[in-house]
N, C-alpha and C positions, 0 to 999 in steps of 0.2 A: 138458822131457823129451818133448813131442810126446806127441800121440794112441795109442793101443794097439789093434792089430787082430786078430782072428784068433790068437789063443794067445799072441802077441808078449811077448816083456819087456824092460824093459830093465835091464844093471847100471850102477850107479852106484860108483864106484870111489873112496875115502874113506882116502886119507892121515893120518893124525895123527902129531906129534910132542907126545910125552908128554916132560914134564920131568924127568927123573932127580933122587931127591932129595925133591919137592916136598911128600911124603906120605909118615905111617910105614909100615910093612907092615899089608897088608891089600888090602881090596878098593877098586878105585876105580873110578868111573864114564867111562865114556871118551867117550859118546854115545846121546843118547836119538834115534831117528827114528819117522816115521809116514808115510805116502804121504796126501793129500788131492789126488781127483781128482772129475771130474763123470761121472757113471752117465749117458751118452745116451741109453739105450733107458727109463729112469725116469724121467730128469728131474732128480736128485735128488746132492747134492755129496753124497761117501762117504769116510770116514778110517778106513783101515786102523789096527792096533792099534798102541799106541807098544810099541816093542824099542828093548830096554836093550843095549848093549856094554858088558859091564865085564872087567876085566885084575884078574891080584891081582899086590900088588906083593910085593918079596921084600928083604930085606935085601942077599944076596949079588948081583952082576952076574949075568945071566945068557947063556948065547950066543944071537945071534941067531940066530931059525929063520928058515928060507926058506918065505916063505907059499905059502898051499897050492897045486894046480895052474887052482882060476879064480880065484885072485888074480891069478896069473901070468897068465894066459891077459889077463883085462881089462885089464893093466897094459901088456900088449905091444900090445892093440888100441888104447889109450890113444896112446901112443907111436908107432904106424904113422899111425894120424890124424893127430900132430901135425905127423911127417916130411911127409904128405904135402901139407898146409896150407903148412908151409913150403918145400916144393922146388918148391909150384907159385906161390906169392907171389915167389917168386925167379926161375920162369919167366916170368911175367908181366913180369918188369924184365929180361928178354932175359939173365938169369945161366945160362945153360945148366950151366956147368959145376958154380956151385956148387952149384945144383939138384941135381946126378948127386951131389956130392960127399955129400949129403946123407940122397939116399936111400941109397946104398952104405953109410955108416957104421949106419944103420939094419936095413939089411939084415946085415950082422953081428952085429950086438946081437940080429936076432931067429934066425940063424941058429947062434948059441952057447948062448942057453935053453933050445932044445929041447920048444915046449910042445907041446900037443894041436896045434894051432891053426898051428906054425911053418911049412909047406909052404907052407899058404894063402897067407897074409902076407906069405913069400920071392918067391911069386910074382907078388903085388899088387904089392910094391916091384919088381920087374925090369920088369914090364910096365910100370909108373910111371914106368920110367927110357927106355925102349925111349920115351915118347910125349913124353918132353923132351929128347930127344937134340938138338933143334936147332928153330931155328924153326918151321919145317915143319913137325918130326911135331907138333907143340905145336901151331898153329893151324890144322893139317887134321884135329881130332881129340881129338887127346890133354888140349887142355884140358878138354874134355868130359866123357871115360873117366876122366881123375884127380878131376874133380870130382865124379864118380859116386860113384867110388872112395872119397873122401873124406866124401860124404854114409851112404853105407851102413855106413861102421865107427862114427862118431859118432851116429848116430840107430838103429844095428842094425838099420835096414833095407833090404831090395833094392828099389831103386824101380826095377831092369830085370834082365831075363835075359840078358842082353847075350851070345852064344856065339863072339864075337869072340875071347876068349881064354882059353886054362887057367884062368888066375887068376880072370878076371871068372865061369867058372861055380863056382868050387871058395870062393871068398870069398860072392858074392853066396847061393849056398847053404845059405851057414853064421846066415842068418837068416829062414828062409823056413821056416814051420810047417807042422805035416803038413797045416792046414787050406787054407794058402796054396797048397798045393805043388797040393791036390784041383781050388782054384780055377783055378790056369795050365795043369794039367790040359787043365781042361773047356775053357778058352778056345780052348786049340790045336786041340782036335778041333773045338770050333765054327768057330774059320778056317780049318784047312788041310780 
């Protein structure tokens, strides 16, 4: 999960397939969690409290809901990361095209959800595709900016401000806390 700075979090995105069946009605347990991390300014390992998930189950079937909107939301960041891992694994083997192929079918899937979040992301993937269009933009570049790209949606954080493109400030800013935001702040006024 990496280090936590400055107000930072991060989500963890937690699939289960429950077994139809398995149990009579009632309530069942789906998931106990707890976070154990190390407190560096004390010194000291710290575990947050365990949370229970539990479901009731029901005799009759029921329809499935569509989870909520940051279910959705991490599910799509989930998902753009992995496009983007694999359209640049395929760049790296000179597959231009099916790299393109790849992020394009992603870029629909995130452009049909509709989430908070879908501008950002349509435009991660275009930009994405714009820097593997061909050897060239790929290794004048582009592997760089997709590998950035790639780091910042799986660890939620902007390791650059990068004003290169729409995309790189409107994604990269979607994890940058107000305390972050005070610090780049201050930096810019101390260098420019």
């Amino acid at each position: 999960m990496g280090d936590l700075i400055a107000e930072e979090r991060r989500d963890v995105l937690v699939e289960l397939l429950v077994p139809s069946g398995s149990a009579a009605p009632g309530q069942m347990l789906l998931l106990e969690a707890s976070v154990r991390c190390v407190d560096v300014r004390r010194e000291v390992q710290v575990q947050t409290p365990v949370v229970r998930m539990e479901t009731t189950l029901c005799d009759e079937e029921q329809p499935e809901g569509e989870p909520n909107e940051d279910v959705r939301v991490q599910r799509e960041r989930v998902e753009v990361t992995r496009a983007l891992k694999e359209a640049s694994q395929r760049s790296d083997q000179g597959q231009y095209d099916s790299a393109q192929e790849v992020i394009h079918k992603m870029e629909e899937r995130v452009r049909s959800r509709k989430t908070r979040n879908c501008e950002a992301m349509s435009l991660e993937l275009q930009d994405a595709s714009a820097r593997m269009a061909d050897r060239l933009s790929w290794e004048r570049g582009g592997r760089a900016e997709v590998s950035d790209a790639y780091f910042t949606h799986s660890m939620q954080r902007s390791s650059t401000l990068s004003e290169n493109s729409m995309s790189a400030r409107q994604s990269r800013s979607m994890y940058i806390s107000s305390t972050q935001s005070l610090w780049i702040g201050k930096s810019r006024r101390h260098l420019g």
